[in-house]
DRENDO-1510 file (C-alpha; in Angstrom, 1 decimal, always signed):
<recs>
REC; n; res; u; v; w
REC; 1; UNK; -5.5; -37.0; -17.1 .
REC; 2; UNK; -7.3; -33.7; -17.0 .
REC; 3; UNK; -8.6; -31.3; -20.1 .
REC; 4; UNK; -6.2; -29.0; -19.1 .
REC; 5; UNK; -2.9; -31.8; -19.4 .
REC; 6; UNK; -4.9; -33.3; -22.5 .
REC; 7; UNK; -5.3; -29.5; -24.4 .
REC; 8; UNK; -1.5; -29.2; -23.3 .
REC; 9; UNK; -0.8; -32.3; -24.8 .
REC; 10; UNK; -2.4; -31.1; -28.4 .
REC; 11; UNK; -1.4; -27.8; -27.5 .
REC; 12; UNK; -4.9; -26.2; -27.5 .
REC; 13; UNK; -6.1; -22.8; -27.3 .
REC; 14; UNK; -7.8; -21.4; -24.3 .
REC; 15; UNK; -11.5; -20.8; -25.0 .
REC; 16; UNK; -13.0; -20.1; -21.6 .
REC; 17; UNK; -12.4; -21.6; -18.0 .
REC; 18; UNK; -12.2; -24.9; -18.4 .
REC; 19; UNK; -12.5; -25.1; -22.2 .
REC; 20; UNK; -10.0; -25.4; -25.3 .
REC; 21; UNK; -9.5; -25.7; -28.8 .
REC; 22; UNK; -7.3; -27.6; -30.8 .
REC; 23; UNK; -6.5; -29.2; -34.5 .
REC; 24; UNK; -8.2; -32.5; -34.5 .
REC; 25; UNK; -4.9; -35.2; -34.9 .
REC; 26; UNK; -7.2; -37.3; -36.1 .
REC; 27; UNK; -7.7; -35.7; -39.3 .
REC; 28; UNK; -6.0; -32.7; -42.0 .
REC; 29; UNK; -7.5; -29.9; -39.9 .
REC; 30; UNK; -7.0; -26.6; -41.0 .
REC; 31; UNK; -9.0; -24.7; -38.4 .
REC; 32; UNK; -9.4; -25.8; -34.7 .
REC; 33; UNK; -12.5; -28.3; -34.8 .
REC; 34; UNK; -11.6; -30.0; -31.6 .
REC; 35; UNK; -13.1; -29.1; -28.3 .
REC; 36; UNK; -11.8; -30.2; -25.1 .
REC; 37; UNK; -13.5; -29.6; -21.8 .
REC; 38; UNK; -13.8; -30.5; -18.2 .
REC; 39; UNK; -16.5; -33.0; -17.3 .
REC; 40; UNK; -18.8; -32.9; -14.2 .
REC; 41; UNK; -17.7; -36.4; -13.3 .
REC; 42; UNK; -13.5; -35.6; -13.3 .
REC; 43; UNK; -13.4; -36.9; -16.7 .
REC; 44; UNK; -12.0; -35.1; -20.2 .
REC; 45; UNK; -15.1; -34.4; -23.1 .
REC; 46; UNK; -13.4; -34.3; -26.1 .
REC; 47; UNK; -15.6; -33.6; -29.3 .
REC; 48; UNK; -14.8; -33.3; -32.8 .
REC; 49; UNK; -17.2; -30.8; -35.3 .
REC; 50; UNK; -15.9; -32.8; -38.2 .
REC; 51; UNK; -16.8; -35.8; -37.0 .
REC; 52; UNK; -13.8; -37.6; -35.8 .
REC; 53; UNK; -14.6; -40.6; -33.0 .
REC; 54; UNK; -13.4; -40.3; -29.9 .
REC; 55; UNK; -11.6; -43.1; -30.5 .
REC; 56; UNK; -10.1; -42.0; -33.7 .
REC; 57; UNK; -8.5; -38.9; -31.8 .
REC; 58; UNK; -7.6; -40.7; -28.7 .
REC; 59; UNK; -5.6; -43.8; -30.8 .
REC; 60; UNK; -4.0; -40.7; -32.5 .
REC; 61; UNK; -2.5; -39.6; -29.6 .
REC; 62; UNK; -1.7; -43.3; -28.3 .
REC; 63; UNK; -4.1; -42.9; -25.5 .
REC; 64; UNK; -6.9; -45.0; -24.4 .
REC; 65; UNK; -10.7; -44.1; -22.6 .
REC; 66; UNK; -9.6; -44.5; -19.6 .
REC; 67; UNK; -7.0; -41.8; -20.1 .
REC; 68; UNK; -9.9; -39.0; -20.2 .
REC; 69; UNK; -10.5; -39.6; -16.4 .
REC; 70; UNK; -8.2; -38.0; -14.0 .
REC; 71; UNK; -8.5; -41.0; -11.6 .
REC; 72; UNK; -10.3; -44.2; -11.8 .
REC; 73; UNK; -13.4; -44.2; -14.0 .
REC; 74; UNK; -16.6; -44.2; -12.2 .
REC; 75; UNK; -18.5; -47.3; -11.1 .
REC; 76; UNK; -21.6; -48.5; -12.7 .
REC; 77; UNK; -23.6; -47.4; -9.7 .
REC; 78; UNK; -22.0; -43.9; -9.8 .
REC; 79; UNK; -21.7; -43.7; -13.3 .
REC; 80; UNK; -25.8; -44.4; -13.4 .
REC; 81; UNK; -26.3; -41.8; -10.8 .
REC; 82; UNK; -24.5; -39.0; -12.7 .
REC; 83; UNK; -26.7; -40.4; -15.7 .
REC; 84; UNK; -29.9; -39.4; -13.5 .
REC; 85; UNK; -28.9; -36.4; -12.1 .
REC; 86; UNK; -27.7; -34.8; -16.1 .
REC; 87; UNK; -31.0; -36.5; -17.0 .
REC; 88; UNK; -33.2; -34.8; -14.1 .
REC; 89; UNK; -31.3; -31.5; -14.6 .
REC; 90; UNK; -32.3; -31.4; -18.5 .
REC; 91; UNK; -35.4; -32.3; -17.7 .
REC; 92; UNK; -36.0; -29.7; -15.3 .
REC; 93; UNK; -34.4; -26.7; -18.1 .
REC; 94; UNK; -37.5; -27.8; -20.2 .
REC; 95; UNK; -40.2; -27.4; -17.7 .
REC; 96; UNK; -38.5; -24.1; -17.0 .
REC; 97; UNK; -37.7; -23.1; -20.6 .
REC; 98; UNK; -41.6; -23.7; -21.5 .
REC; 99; UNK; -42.8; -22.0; -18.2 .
REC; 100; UNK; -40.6; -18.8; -19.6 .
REC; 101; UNK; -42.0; -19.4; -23.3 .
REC; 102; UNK; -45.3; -19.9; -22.1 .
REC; 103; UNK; -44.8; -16.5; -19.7 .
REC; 104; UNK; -43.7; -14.2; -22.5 .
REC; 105; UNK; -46.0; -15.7; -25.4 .
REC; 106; UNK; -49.0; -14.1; -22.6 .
REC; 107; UNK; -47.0; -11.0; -22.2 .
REC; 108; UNK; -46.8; -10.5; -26.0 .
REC; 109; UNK; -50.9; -12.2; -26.4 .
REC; 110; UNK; -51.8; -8.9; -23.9 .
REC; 111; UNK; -49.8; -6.3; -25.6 .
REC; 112; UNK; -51.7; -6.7; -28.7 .
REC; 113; UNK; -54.8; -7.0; -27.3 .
REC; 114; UNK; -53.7; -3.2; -25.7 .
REC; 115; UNK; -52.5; -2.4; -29.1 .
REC; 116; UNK; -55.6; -3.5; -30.6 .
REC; 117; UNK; -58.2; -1.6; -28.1 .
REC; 118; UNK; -55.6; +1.7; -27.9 .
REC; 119; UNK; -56.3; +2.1; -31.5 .
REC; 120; UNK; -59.9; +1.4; -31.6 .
REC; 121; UNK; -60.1; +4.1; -28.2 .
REC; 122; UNK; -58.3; +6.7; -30.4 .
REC; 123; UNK; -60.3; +5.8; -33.4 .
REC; 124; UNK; -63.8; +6.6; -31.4 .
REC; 125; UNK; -65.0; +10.0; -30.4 .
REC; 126; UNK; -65.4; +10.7; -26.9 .
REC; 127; UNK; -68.8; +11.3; -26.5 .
REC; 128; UNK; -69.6; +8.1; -29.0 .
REC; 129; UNK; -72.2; +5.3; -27.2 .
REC; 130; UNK; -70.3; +2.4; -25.3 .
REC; 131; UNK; -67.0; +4.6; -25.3 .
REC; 132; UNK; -66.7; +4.2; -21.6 .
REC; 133; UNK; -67.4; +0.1; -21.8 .
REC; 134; UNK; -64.6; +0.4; -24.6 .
REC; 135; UNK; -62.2; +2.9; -22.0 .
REC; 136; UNK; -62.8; +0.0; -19.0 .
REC; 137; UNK; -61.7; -3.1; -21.4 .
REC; 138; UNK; -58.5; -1.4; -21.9 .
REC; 139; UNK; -57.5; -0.8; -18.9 .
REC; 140; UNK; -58.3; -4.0; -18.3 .
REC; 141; UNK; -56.3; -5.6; -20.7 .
REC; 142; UNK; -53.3; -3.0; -19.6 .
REC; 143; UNK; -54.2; -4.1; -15.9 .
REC; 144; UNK; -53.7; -8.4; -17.3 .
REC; 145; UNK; -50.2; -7.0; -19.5 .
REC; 146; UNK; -49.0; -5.3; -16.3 .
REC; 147; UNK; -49.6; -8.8; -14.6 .
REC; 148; UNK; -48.3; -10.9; -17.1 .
REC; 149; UNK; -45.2; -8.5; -17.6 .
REC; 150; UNK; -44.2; -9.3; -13.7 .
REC; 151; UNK; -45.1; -13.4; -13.7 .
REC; 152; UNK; -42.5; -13.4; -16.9 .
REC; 153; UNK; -39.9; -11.5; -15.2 .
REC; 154; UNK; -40.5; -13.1; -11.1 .
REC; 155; UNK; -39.8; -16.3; -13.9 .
REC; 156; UNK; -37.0; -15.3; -15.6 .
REC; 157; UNK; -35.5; -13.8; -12.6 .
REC; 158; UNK; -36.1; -17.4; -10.8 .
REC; 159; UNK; -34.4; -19.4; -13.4 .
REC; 160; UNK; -31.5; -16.9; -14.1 .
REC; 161; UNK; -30.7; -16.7; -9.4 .
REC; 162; UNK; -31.0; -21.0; -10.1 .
REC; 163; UNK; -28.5; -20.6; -13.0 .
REC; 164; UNK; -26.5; -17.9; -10.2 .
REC; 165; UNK; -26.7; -14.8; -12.7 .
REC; 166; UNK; -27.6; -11.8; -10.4 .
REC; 167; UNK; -27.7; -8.0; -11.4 .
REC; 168; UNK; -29.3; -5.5; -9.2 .
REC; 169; UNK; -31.9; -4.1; -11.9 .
REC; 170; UNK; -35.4; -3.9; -10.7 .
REC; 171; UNK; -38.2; -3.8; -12.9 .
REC; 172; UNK; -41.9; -3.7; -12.0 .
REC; 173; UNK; -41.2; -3.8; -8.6 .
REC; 174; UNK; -39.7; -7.0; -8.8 .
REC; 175; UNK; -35.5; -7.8; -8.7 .
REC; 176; UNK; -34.5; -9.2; -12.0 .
REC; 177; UNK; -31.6; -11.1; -11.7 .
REC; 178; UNK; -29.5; -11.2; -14.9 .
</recs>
């Protein structure tokens, strides 16, 4: 069976390509708490946000688990390989999400450290001792927030062209792709 045969059968709402809601039959449901989607291995995910087992909803509608698949279910070999792959995919959005975290926390550490000197410059009178030691760390610390500004967008513009999101807006010199 397929989501879309399955959300016909419970007569679902569309939500998005590939995605429905529904009344749970397993329960009294008032508002649509069931989800219904396709799968990357041809099979039907079917969740309930009250809490209703799969089971539960599937012996509702006289159906079994292997009515979720649209052909045979997969192997143990394939079924362990899909496993690895999700597995290595979510374990490659971490690394990225922390490299984007870690990217943006610098990019906010250097704009107060501008903040910080840009008030102290305004703050001291131009002819005061050390005002040109003073003048040279802040352009400094704009020079390292200019830097950091482009490694967190060359990242996020990485990650979002992975994820296939393009725009054609260019900041720093750099495509973002959005």
């Amino acid at each position: 069976m397929t989501a879309e045969a399955f959300a016909a059968l419970v007569e679902a709402r569309r939500t998005g390509a590939g995605r429905w809601m529904a009344h749970c039959p397993a329960h009294a449901d008032r508002s649509p708490s069931l989800s219904i989607r396709d799968g990357e291995d041809g099979r039907v995910l079917v969740h309930c946000f009250a809490g209703c087992a799969n089971t539960a909803i599937l012996a509702a509608l006289g159906l079994g688990r292997r009515d979720l698949y649209a052909g045979p279910p997969p192997s143990t070999q394939q079924a362990a390989a899909l496993r690895a792959a999700r597995e290595a995919r979510e374990r490659a959005a971490r690394i990225e999400g922390k490299a984007r975290r870690d990217a943006w926390n610098a990019v906010r550490k250097w704009e107060g450290v501008v903040k910080a000197l840009g008030s102290k410059l305004a703050r001291t009178p131009d002819d005061a001792p050390g005002g040109d030691s003073l003048t040279a760390l802040f352009h400094q610390a704009c020079e390292r927030l200019h830097a950091a500004e482009i490694t967190a967008e060359q990242i996020e513009s990485r990650a979002k062209s992975e994820r296939g999101e393009a725009s054609e807006q260019t900041r720093y010199g750099v495509l973002v792709r959005r």
